[in-house]
PDB file of N, CA, C, O and CB in Angstrom:
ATOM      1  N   UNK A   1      51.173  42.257 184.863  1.00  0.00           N
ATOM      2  CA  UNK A   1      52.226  43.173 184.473  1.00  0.00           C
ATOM      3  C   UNK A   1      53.421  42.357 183.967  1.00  0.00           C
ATOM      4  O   UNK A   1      53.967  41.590 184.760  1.00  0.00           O
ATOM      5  CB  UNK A   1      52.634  44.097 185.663  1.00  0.00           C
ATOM      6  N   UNK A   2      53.877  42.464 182.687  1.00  0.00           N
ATOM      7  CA  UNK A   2      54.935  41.643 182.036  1.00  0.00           C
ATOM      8  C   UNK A   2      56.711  42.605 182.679  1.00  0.00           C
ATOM      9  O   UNK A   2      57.007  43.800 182.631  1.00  0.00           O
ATOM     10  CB  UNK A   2      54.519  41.727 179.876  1.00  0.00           C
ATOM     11  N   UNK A   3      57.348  41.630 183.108  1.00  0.00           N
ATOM     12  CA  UNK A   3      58.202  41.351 183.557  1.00  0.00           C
ATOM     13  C   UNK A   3      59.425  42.052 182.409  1.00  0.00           C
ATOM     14  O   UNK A   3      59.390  42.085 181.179  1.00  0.00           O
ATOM     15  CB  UNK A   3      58.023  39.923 183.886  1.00  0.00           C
ATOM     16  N   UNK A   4      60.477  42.574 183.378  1.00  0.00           N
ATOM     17  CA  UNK A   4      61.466  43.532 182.193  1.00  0.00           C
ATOM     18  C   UNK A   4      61.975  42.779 180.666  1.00  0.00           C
ATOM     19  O   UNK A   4      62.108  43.179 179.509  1.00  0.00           O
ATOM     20  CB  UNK A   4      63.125  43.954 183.064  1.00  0.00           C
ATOM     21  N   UNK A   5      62.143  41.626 181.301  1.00  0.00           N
ATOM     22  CA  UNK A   5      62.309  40.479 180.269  1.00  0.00           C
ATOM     23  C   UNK A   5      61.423  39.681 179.409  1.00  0.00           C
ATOM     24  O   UNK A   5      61.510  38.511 179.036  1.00  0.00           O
ATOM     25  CB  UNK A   5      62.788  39.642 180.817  1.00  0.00           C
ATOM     26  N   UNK A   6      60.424  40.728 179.152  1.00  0.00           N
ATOM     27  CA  UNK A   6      59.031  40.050 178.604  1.00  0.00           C
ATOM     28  C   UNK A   6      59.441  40.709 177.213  1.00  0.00           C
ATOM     29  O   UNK A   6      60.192  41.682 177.279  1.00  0.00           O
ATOM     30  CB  UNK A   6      57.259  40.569 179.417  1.00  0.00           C
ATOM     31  N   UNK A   7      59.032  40.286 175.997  1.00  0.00           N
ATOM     32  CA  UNK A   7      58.634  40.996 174.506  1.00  0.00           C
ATOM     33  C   UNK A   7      57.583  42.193 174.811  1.00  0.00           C
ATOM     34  O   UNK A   7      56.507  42.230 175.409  1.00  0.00           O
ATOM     35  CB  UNK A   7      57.809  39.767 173.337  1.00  0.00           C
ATOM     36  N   UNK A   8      58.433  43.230 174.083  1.00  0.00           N
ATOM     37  CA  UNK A   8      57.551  43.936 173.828  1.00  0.00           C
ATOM     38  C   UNK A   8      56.565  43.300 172.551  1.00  0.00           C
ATOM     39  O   UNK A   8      56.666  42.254 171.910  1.00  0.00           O
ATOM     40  CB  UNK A   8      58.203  45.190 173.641  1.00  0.00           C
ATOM     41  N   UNK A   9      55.249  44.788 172.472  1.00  0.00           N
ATOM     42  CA  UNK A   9      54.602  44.435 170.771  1.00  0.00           C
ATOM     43  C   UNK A   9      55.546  44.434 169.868  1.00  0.00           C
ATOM     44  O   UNK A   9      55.879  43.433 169.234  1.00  0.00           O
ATOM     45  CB  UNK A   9      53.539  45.512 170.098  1.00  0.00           C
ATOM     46  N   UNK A  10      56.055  45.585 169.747  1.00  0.00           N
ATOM     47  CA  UNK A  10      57.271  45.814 168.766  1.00  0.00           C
ATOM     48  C   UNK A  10      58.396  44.455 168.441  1.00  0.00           C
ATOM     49  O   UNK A  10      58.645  43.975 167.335  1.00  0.00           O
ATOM     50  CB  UNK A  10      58.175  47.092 169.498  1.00  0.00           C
ATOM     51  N   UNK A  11      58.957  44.035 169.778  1.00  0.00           N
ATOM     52  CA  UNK A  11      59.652  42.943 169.524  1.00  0.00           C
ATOM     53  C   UNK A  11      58.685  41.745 168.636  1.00  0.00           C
ATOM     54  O   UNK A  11      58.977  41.273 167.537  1.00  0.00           O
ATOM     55  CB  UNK A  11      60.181  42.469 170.962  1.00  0.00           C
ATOM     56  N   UNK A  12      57.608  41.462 169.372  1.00  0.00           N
ATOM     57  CA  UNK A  12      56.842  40.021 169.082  1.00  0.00           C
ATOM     58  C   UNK A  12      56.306  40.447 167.458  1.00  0.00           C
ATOM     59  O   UNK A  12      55.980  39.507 166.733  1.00  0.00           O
ATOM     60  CB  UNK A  12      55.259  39.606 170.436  1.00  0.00           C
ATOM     61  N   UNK A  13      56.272  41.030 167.230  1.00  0.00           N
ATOM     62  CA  UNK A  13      55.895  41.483 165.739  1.00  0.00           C
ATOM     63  C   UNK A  13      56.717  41.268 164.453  1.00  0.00           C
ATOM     64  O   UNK A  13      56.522  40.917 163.290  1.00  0.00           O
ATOM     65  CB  UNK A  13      55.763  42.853 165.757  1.00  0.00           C
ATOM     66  N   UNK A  14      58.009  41.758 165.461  1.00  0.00           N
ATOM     67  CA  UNK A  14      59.588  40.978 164.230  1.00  0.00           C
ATOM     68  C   UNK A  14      59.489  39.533 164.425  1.00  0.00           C
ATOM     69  O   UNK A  14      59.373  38.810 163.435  1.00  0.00           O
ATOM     70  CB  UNK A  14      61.664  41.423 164.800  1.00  0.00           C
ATOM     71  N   UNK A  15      59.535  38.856 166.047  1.00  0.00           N
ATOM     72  CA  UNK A  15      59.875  37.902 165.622  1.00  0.00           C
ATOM     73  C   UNK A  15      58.736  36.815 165.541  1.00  0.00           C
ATOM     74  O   UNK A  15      59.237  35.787 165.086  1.00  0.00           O
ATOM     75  CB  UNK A  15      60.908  37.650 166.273  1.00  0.00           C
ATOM     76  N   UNK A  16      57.306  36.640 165.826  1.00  0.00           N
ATOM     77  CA  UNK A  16      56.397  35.617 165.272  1.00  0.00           C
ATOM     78  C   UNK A  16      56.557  35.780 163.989  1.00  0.00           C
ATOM     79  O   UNK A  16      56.067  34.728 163.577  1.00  0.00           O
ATOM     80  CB  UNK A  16      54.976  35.680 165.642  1.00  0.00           C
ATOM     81  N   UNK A  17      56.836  36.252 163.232  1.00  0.00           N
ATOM     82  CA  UNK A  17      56.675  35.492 161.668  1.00  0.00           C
ATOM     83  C   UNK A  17      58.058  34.711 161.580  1.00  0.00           C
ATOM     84  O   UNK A  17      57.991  33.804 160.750  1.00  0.00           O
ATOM     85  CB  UNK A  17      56.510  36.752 160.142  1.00  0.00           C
ATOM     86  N   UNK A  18      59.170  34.805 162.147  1.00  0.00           N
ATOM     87  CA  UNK A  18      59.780  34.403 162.240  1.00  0.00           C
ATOM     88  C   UNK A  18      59.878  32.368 162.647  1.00  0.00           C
ATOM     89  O   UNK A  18      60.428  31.400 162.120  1.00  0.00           O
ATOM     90  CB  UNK A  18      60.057  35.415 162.773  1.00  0.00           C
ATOM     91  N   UNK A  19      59.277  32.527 163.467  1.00  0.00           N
ATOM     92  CA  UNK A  19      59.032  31.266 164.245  1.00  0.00           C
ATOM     93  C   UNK A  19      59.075  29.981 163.214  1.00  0.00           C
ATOM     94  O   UNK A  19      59.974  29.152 163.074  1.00  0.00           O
ATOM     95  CB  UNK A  19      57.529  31.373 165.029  1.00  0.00           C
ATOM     96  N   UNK A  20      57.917  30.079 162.597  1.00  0.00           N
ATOM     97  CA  UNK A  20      57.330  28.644 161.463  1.00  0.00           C
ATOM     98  C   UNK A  20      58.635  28.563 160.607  1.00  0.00           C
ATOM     99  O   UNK A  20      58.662  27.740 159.692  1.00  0.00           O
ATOM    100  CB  UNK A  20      55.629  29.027 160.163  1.00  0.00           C
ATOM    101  N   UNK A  21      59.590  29.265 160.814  1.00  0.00           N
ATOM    102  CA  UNK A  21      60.592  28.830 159.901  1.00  0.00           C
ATOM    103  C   UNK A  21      61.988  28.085 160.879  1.00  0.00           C
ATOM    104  O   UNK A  21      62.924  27.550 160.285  1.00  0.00           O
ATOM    105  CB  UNK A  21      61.051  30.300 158.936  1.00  0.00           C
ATOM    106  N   UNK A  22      61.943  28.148 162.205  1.00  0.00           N
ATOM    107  CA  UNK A  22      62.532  27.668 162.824  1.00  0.00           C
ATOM    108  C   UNK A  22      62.297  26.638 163.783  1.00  0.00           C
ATOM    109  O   UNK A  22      63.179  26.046 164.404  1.00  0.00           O
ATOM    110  CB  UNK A  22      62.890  28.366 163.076  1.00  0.00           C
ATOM    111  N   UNK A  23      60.800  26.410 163.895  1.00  0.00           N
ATOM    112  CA  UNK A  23      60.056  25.515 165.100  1.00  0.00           C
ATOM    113  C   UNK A  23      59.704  24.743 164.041  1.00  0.00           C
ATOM    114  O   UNK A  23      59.185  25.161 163.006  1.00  0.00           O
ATOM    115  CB  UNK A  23      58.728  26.130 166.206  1.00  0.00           C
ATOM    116  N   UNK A  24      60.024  23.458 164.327  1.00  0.00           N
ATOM    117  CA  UNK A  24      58.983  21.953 163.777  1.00  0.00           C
ATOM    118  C   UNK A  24      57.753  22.135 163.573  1.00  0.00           C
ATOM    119  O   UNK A  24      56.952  22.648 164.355  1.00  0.00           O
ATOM    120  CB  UNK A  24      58.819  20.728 164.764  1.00  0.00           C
ATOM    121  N   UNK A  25      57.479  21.567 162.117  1.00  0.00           N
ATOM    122  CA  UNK A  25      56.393  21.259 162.113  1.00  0.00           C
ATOM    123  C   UNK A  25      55.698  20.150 162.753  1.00  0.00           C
ATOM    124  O   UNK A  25      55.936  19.023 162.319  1.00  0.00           O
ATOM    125  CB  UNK A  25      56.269  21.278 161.188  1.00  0.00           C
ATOM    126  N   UNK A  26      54.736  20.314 163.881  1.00  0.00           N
ATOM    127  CA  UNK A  26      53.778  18.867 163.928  1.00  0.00           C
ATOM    128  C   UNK A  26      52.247  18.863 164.154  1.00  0.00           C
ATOM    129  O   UNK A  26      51.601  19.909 164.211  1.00  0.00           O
ATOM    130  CB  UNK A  26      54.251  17.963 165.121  1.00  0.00           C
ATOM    131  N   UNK A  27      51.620  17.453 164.297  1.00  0.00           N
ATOM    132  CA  UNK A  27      50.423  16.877 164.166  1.00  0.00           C
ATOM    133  C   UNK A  27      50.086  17.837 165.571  1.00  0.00           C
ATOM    134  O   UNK A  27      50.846  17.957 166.532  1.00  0.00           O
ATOM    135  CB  UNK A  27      50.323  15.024 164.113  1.00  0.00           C
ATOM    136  N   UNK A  28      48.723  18.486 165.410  1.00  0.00           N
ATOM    137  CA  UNK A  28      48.387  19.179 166.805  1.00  0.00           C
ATOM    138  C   UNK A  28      47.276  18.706 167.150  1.00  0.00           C
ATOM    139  O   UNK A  28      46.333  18.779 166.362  1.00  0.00           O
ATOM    140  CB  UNK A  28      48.273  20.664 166.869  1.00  0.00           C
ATOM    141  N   UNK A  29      47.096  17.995 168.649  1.00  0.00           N
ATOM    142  CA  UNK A  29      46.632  17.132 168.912  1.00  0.00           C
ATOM    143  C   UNK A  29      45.766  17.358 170.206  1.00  0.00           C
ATOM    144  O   UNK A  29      44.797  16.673 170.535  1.00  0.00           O
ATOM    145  CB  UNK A  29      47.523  16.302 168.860  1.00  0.00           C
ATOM    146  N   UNK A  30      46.333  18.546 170.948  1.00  0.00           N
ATOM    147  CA  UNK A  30      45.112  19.070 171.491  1.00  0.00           C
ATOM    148  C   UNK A  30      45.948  21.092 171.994  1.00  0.00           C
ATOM    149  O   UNK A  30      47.103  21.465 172.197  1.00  0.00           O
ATOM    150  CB  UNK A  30      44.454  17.652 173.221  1.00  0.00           C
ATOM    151  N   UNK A  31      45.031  21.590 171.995  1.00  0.00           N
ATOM    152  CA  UNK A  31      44.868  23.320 172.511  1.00  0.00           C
ATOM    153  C   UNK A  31      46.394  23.226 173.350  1.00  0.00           C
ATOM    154  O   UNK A  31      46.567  22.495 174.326  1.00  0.00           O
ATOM    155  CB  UNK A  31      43.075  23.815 173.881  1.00  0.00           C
ATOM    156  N   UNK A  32      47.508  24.172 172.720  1.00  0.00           N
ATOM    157  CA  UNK A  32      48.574  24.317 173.770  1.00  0.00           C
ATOM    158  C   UNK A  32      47.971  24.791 175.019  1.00  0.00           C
ATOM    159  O   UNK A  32      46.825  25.240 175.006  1.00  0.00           O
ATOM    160  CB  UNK A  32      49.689  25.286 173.346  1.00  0.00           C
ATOM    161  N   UNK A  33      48.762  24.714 176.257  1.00  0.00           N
ATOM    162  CA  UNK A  33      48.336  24.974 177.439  1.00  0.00           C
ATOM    163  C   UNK A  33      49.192  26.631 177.482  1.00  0.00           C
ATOM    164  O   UNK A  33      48.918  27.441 178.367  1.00  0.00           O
ATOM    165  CB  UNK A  33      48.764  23.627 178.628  1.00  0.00           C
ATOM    166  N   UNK A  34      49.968  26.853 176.664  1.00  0.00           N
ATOM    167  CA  UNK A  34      50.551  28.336 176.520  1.00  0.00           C
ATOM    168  C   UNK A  34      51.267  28.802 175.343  1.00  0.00           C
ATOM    169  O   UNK A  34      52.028  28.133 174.644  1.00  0.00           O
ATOM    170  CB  UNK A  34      51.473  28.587 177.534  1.00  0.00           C
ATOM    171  N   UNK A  35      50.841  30.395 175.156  1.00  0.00           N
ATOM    172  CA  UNK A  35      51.427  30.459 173.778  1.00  0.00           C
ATOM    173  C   UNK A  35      52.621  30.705 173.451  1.00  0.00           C
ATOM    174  O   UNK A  35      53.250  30.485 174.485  1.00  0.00           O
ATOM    175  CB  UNK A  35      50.930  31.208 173.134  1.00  0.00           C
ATOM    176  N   UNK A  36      53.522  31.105 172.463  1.00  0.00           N
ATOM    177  CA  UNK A  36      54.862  31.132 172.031  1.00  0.00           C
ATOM    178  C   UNK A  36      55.158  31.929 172.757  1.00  0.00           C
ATOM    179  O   UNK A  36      56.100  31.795 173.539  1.00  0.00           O
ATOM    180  CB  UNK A  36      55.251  31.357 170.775  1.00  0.00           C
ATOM    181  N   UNK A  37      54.420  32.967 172.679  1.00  0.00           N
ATOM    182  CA  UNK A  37      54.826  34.423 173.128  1.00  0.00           C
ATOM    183  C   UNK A  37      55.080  34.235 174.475  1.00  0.00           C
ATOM    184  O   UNK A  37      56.067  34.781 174.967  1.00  0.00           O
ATOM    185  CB  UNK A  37      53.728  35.603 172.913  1.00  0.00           C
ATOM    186  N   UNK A  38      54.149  33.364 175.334  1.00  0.00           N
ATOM    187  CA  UNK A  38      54.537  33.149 176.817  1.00  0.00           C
ATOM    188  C   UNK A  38      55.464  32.377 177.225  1.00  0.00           C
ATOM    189  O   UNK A  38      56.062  32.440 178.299  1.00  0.00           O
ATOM    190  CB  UNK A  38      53.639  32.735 177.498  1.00  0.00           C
ATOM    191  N   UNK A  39      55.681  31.189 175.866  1.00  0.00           N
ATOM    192  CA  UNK A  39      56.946  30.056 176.463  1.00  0.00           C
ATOM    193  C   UNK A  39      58.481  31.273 175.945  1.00  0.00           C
ATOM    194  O   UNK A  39      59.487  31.267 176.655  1.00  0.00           O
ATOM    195  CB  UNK A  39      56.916  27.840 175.171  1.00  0.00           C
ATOM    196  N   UNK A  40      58.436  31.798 175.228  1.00  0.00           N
ATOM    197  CA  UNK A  40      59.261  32.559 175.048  1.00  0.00           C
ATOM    198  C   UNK A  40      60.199  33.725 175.713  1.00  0.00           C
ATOM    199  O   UNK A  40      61.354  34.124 175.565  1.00  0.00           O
ATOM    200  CB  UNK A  40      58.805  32.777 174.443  1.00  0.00           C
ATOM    201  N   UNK A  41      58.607  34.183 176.859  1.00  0.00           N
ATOM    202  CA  UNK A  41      58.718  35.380 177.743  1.00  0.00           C
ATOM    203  C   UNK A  41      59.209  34.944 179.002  1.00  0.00           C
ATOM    204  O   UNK A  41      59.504  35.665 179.954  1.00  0.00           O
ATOM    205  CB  UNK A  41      57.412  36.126 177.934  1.00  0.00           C
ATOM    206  N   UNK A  42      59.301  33.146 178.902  1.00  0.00           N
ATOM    207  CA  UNK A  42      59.252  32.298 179.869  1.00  0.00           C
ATOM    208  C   UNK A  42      60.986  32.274 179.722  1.00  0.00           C
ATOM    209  O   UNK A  42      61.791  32.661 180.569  1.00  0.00           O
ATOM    210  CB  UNK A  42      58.201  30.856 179.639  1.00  0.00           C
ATOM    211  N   UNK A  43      61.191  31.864 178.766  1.00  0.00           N
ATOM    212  CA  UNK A  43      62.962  31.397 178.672  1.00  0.00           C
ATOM    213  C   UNK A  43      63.675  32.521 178.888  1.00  0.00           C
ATOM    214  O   UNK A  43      64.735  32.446 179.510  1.00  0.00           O
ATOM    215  CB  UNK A  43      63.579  30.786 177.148  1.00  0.00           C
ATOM    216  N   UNK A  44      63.066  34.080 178.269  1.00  0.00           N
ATOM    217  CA  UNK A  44      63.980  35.058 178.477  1.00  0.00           C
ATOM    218  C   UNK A  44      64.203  35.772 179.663  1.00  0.00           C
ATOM    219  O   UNK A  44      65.113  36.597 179.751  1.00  0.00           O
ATOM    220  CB  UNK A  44      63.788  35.833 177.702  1.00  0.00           C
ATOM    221  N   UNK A  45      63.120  35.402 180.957  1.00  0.00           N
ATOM    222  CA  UNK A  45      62.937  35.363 182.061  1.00  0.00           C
ATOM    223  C   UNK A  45      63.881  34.893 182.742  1.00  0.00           C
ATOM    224  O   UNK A  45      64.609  35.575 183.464  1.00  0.00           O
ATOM    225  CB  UNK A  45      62.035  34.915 182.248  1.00  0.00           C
ATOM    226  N   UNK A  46      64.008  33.037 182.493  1.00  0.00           N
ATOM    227  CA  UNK A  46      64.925  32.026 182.963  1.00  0.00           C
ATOM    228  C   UNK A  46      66.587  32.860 182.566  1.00  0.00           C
ATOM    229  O   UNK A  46      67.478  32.939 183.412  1.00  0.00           O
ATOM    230  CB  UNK A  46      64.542  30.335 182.020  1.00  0.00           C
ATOM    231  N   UNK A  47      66.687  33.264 181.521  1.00  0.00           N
ATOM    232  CA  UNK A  47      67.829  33.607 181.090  1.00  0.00           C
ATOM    233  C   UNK A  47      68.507  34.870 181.821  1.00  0.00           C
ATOM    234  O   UNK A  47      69.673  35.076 182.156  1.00  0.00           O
ATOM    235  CB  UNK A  47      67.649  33.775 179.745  1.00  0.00           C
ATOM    236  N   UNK A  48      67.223  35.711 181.952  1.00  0.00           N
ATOM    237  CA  UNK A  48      68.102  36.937 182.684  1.00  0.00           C
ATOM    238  C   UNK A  48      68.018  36.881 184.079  1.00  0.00           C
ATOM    239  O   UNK A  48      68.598  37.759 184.718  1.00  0.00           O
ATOM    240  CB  UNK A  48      67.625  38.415 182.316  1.00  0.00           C
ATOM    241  N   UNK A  49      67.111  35.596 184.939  1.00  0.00           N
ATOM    242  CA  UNK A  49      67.488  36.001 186.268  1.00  0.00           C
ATOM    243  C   UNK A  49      67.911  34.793 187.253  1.00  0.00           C
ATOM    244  O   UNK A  49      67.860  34.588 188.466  1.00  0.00           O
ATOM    245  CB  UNK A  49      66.306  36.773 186.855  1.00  0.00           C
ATOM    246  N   UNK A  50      68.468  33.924 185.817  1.00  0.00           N
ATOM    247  CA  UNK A  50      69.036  32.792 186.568  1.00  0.00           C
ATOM    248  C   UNK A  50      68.258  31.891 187.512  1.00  0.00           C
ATOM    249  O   UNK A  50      67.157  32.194 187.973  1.00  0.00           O
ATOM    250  CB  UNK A  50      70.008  33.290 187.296  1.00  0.00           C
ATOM    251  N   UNK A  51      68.910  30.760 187.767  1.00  0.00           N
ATOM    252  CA  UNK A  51      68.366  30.037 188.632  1.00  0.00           C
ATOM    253  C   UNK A  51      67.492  29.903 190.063  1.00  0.00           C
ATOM    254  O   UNK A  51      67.466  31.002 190.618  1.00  0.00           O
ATOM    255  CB  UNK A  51      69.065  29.685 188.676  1.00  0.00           C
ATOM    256  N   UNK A  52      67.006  29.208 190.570  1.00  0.00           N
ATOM    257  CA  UNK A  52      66.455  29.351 192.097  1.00  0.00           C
ATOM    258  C   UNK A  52      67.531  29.282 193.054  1.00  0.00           C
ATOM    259  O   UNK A  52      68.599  29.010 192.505  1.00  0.00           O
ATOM    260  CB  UNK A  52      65.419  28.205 192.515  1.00  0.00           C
ATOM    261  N   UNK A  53      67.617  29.463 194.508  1.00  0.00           N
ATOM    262  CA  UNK A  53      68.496  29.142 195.259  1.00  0.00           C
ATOM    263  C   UNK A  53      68.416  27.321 195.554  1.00  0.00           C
ATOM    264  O   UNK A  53      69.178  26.550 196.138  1.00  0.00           O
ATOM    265  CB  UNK A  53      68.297  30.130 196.472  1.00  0.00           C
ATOM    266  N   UNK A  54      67.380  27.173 194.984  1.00  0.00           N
ATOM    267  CA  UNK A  54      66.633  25.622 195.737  1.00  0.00           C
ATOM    268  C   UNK A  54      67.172  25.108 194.543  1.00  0.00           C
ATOM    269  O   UNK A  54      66.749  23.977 194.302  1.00  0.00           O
ATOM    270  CB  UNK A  54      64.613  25.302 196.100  1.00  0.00           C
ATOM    271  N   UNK A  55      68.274  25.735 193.384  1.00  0.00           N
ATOM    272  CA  UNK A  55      68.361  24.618 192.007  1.00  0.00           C
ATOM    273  C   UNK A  55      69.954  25.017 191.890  1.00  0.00           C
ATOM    274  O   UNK A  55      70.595  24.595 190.927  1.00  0.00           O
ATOM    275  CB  UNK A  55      67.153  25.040 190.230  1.00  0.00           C
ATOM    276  N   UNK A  56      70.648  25.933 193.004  1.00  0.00           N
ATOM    277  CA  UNK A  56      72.083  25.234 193.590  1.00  0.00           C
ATOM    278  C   UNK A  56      72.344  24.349 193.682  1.00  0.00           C
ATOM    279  O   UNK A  56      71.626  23.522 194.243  1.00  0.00           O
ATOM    280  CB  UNK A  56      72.492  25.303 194.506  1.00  0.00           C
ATOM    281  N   UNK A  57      73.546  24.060 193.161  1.00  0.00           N
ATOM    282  CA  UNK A  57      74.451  22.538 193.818  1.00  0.00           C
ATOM    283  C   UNK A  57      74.868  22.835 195.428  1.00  0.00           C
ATOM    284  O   UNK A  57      75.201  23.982 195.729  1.00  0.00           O
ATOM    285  CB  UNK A  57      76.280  22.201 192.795  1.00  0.00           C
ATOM    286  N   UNK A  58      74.846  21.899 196.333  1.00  0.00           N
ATOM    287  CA  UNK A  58      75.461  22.697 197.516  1.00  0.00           C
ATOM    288  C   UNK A  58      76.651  22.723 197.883  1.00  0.00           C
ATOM    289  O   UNK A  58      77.350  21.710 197.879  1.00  0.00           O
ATOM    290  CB  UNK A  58      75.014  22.447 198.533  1.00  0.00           C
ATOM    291  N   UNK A  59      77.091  23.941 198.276  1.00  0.00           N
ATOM    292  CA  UNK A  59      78.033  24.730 198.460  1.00  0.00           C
ATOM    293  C   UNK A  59      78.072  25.019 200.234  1.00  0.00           C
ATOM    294  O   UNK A  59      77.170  25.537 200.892  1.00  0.00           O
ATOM    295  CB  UNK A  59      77.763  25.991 197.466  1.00  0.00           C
ATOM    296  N   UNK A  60      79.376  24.519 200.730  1.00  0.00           N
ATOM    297  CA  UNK A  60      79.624  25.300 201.870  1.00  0.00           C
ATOM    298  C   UNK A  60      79.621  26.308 202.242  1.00  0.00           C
ATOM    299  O   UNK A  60      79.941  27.247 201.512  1.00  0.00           O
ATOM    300  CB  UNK A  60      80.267  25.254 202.169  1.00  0.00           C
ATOM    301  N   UNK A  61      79.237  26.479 203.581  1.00  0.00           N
ATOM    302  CA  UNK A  61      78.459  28.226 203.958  1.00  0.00           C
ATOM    303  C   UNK A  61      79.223  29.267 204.003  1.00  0.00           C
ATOM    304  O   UNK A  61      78.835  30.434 204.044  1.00  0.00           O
ATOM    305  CB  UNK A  61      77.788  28.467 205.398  1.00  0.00           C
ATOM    306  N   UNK A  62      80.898  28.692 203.992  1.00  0.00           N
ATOM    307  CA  UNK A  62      82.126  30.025 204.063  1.00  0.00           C
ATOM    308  C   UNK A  62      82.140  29.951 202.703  1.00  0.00           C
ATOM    309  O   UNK A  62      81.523  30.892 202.203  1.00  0.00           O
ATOM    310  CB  UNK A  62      83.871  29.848 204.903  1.00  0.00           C
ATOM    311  N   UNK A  63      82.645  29.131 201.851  1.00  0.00           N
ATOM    312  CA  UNK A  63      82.926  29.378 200.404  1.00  0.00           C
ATOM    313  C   UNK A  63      81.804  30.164 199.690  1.00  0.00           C
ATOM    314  O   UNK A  63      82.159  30.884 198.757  1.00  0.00           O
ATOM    315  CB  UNK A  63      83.133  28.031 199.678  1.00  0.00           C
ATOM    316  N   UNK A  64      79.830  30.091 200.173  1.00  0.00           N
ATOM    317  CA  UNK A  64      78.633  30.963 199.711  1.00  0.00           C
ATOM    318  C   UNK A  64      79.411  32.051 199.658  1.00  0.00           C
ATOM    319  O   UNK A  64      79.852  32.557 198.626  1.00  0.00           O
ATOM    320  CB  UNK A  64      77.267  31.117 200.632  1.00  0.00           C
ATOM    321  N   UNK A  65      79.713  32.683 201.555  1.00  0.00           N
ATOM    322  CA  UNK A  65      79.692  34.044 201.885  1.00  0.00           C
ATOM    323  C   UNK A  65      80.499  34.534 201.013  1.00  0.00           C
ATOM    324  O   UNK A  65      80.153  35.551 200.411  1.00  0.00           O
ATOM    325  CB  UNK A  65      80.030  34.408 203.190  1.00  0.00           C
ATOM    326  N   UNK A  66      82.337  33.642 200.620  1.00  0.00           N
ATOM    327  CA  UNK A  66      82.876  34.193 200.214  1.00  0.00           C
ATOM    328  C   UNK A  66      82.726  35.050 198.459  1.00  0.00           C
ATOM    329  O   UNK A  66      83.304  35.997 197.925  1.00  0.00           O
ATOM    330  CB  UNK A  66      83.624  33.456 200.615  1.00  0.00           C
ATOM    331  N   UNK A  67      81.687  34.137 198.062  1.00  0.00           N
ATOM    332  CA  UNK A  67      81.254  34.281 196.415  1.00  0.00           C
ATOM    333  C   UNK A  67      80.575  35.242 196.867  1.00  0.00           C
ATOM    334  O   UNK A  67      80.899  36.214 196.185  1.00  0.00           O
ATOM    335  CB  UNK A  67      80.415  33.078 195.419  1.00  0.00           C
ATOM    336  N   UNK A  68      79.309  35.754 198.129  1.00  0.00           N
ATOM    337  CA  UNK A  68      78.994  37.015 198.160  1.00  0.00           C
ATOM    338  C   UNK A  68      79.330  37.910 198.348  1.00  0.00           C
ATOM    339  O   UNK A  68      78.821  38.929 197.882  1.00  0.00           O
ATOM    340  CB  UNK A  68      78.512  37.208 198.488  1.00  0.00           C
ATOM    341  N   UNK A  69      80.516  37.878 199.253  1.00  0.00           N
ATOM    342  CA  UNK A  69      81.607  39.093 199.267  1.00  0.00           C
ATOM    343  C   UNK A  69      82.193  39.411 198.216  1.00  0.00           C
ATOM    344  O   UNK A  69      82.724  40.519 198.295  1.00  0.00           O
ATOM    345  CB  UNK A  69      82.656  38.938 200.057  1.00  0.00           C
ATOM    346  N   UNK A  70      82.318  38.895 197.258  1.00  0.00           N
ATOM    347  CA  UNK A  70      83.203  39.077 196.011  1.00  0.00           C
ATOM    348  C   UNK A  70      82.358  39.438 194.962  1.00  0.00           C
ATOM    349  O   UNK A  70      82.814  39.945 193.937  1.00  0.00           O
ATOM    350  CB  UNK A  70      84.012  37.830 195.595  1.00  0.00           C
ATOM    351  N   UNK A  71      80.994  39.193 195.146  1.00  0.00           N
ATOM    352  CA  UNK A  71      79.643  39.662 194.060  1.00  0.00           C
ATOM    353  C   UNK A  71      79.587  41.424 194.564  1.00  0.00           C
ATOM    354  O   UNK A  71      79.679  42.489 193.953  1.00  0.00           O
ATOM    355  CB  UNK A  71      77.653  38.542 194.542  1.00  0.00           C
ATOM    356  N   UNK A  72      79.382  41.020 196.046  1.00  0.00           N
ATOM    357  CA  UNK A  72      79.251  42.839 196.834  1.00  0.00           C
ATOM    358  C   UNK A  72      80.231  43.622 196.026  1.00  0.00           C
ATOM    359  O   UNK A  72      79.709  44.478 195.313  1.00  0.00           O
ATOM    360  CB  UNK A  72      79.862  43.061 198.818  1.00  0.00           C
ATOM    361  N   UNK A  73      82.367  43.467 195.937  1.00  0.00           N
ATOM    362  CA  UNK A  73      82.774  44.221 195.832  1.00  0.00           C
ATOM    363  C   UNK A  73      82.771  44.721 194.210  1.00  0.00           C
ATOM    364  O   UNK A  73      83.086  45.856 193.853  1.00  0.00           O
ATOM    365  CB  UNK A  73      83.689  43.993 196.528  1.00  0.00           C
ATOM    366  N   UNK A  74      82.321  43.557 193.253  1.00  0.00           N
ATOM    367  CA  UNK A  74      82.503  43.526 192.176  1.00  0.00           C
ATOM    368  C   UNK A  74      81.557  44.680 191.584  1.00  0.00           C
ATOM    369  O   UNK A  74      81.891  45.282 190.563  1.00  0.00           O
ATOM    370  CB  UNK A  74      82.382  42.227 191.778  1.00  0.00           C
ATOM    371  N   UNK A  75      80.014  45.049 192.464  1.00  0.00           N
ATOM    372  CA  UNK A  75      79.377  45.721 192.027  1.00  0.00           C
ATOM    373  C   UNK A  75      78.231  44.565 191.323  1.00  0.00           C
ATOM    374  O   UNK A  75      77.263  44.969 190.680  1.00  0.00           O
ATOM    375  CB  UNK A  75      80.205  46.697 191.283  1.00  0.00           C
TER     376      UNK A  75
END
């Protein structure tokens, strides 16, 4: 099941033709291990749900709470 941040058909349809005019050309040298569409579905993933907790800088445990109290009231 593709993820909210995945391409639709509709999307991937505008933009693969798109691609060969913006990605390098090179020598292909063996079978990608994944396709555009997935390294793509991959970044827009990364993009909308941000980082891991494990890929924080660390942060003291009152100054966390306080950034979560302030995420809570913000909505």
């Amino acid at each position: 099941m593709p993820y909210s941040s995945s391409l639709t058909d509709e999307e991937w349809i505008i933009l693969e033709p798109l691609l060969p005019q913006i990605l390098p050309i090179k020598k292909q040298t063996r079978p990608p291990n994944w396709t555009k569409r997935e390294l793509l579905d991959g970044i827009f993933y990364q993009l909308k749900n941000g980082c891991n907790w494990e890929d924080l800088p660390c942060i003291p445990a009152p100054l966390l709470d306080g950034i979560l109290a302030l995420q809570a009231v913000a909505g």
